[in-house]
N, C-alpha and C positions, 0 to 999 in steps of 0.2 A: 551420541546425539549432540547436538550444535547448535550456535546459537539463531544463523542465517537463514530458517523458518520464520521465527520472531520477528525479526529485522525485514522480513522482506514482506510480512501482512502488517504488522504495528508502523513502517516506516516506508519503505520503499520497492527493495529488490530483492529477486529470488538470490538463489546458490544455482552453480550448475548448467548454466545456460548461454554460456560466451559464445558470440558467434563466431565463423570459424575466419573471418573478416573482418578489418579494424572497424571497431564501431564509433561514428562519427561524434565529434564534440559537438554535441545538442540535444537540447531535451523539447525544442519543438520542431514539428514536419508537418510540412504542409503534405495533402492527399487529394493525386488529381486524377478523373477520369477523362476520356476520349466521350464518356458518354453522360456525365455531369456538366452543366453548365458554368458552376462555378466549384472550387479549391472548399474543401474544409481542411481541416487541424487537427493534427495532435498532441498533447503535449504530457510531458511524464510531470507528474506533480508528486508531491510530498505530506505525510499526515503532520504536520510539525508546525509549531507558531515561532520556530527561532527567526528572528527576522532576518538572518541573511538569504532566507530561501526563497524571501520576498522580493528579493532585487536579484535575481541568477539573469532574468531575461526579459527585458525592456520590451521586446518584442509582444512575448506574452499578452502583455497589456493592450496592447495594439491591436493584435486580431480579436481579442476579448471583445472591445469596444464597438468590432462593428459585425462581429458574426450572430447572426438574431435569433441561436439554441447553443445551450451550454449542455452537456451530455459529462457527466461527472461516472464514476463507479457505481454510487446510488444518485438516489435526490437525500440530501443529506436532512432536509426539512420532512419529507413522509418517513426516512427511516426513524427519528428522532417520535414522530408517530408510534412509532412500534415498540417504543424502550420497554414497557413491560413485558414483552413477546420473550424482545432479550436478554432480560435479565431474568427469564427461565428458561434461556439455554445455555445461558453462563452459569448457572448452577450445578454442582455434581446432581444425577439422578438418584434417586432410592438411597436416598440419608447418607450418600460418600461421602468421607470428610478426606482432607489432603493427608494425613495418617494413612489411609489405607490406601495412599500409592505408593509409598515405600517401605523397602524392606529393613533398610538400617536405618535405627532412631537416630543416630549424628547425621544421614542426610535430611532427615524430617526436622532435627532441631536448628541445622544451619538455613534450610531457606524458612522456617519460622522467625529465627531473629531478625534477617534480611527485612523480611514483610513487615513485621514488627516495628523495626527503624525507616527503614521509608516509605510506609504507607500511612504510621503513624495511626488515627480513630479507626482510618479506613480497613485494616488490615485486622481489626478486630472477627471482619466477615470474612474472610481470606479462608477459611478451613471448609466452605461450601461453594467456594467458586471454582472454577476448571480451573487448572494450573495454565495455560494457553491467555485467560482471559488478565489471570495473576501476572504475564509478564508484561502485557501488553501494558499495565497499569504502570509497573516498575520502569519499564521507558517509557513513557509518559509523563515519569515527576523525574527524570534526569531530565529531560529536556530544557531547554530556555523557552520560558512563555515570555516572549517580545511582544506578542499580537493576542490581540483577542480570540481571535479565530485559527483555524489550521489554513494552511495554503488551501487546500482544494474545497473547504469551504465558504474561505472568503472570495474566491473564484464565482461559486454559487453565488452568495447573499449580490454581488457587483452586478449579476447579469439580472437578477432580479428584481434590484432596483432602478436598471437602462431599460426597464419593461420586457425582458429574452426570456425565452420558452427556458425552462430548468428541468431535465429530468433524469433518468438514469438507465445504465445501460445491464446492471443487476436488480435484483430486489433484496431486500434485506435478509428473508428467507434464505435466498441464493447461498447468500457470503456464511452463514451461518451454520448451512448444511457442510458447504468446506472443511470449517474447522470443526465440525462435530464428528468428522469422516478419521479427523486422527486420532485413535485410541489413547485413554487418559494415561494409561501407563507412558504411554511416548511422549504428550503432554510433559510430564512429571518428572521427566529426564532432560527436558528443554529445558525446565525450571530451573533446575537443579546445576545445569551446565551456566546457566544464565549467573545463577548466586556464584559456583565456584570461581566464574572470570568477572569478578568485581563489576554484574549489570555491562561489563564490554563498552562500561563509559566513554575511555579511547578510542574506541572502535567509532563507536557514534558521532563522534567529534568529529573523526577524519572522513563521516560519511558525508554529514551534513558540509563540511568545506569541503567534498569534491561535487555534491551537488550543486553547490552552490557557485562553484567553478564552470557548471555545464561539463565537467569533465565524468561521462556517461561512459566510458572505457575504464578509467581508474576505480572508478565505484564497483563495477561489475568484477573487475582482479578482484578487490579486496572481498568483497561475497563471496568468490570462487574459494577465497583459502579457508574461508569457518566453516565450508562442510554443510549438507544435507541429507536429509533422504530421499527417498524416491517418491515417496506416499507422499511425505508434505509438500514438495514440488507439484507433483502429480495434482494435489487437489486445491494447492492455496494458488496455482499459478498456471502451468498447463489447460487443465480444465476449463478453466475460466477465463484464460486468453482466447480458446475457441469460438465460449458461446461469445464473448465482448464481439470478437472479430468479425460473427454474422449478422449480430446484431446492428454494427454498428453500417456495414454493407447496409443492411434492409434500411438502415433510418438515411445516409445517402444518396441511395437509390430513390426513396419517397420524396426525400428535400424537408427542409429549407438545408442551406450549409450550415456544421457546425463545429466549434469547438467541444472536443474530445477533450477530457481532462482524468486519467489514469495514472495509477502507478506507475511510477517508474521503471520499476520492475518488469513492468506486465511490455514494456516495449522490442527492448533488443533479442537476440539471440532464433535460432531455428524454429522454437516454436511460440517465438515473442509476435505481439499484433504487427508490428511493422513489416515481418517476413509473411504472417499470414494476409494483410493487406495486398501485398505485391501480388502474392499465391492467387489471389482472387480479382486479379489483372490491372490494382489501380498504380501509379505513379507514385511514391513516398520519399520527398526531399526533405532533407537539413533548413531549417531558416535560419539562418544569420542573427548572433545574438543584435539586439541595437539597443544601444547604452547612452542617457543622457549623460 
């Protein structure tokens, strides 16, 4: 088990999914039909407040400004609605504690001191949480907090305040049932792989400067080498690039234009939205970073 499940819901991009085709230096595409009258957007965005991920593409900003519906993964404002919903699906069921997912006490005592030291008060609850939710947290406090916000939130709050429709192309249910589809034993093994490579903090580092680079080919190699499975592909990324793809069809098709703002992850590769966009006849270019 690996770390490139983690990384690709808590951060960006799956494992496993390289197109067979150089995939172009860009994290925004414009999307055009012969039967829409005007261009929407798409764009890979980032869960992360480190502020380089805030200046990758000058552009970004630009279509933001004058597209009049931001279409996020959720609405980041009703899911934040739902945080009690949450935080009894991030709890084990029927009185689990993280002890009864493993079988050697030295892997149970190594990611307890882990949680321990960097979750610090927080970590106190850690023996009732899914191991899944447990790493998400652990990258989360490596990160740089530069910004208040995450990129694809502060994306939200900006369109909200130019007066733009905000809503989402999941529900929070959705995203929920995903990770509740991976067995906590496999959980617990991600964890586990997470503690042994020191949180993959290096790893993070050269994610966020190749995102940051726009360099959406190099991010995708480095994904490729940490390994997945099939299942967590299958449900944190496949699945879910399908319904995005129809859904995001039907809300084009109705109008107004808009920016898409998704994972990273969820774009390139055979069964990423940009091949299933094409699949379903529209146009999908590179936009040109533009850099004050």
């Amino acid at each position: 088990m690996r770390i490139a499940p983690i990384l690709a819901s808590c951060l960006m991009l799956p494992s496993g999914m390289l197109p067979a085709q150089r995939t172009e230096h860009a994290l925004l595409w414009r999307i055009t039909s012969p039967d829409l009258p005007a261009s929407s957007y798409l764009y890979g965005t980032v869960h992360s407040r480190d502020g380089r991920v805030f200046h990758a593409n000058d552009s970004l900003w630009q279509v933001a400004a004058r597209m009049p519906r931001l279409i996020g993964e959720l609405d980041n404002d009703e899911a934040r609605g739902g945080a009690m919903g949450m935080m009894k699906n991030m709890t084990m069921p029927d009185g689990r504690k993280l002890k009864d997912l493993y079988d050697d006490p030295k892997d149970l005592a190594r990611v307890e001191a882990v949680l321990k030291e960097e979750l610090g008060p927080a970590g106190m609850m850690a023996d009732r949480l899914k191991p899944f939710w447990l790493m998400a947290m652990l990258i989360e406090e490596q990160m740089p907090k530069d910004s208040s916000a995450v990129l694809d939130d502060m994306l939200q709050q900006r369109a909200r305040r130019a007066g733009h429709t905000v809503a989402g192309l999941e529900t929070l249910q959705e995203q929920l049932d995903a990770v509740e589809a991976i067995p906590l034993k496999d959980q617990a093994g991600m964890l586990l792989d997470l503690v042994k490579h020191d949180l993959y903090s290096k790893d993070l580092e050269k994610l966020v400067k190749a995102y940051a680079s726009q360099d959406l080919g190099r991010v995708l190699r480095m994904m490729e080498r940490t390994g997945s499975t099939d299942l967590v592909d299958e449900q944190l990324i496949v699945q879910r690039n399908i319904r995005m793809a129809t859904r995001m069809d039907s809300l084009m098709q109705q109008g107004p234009p808009s920016l898409f703002a998704v994972g990273a992850g969820h774009l390139p590769g055979d069964r990423g939205l940009l091949k299933l966009l094409q699949e379903r006849g529209y146009s999908v270019l590179p936009v040109a970073p533009s850099r004050r």
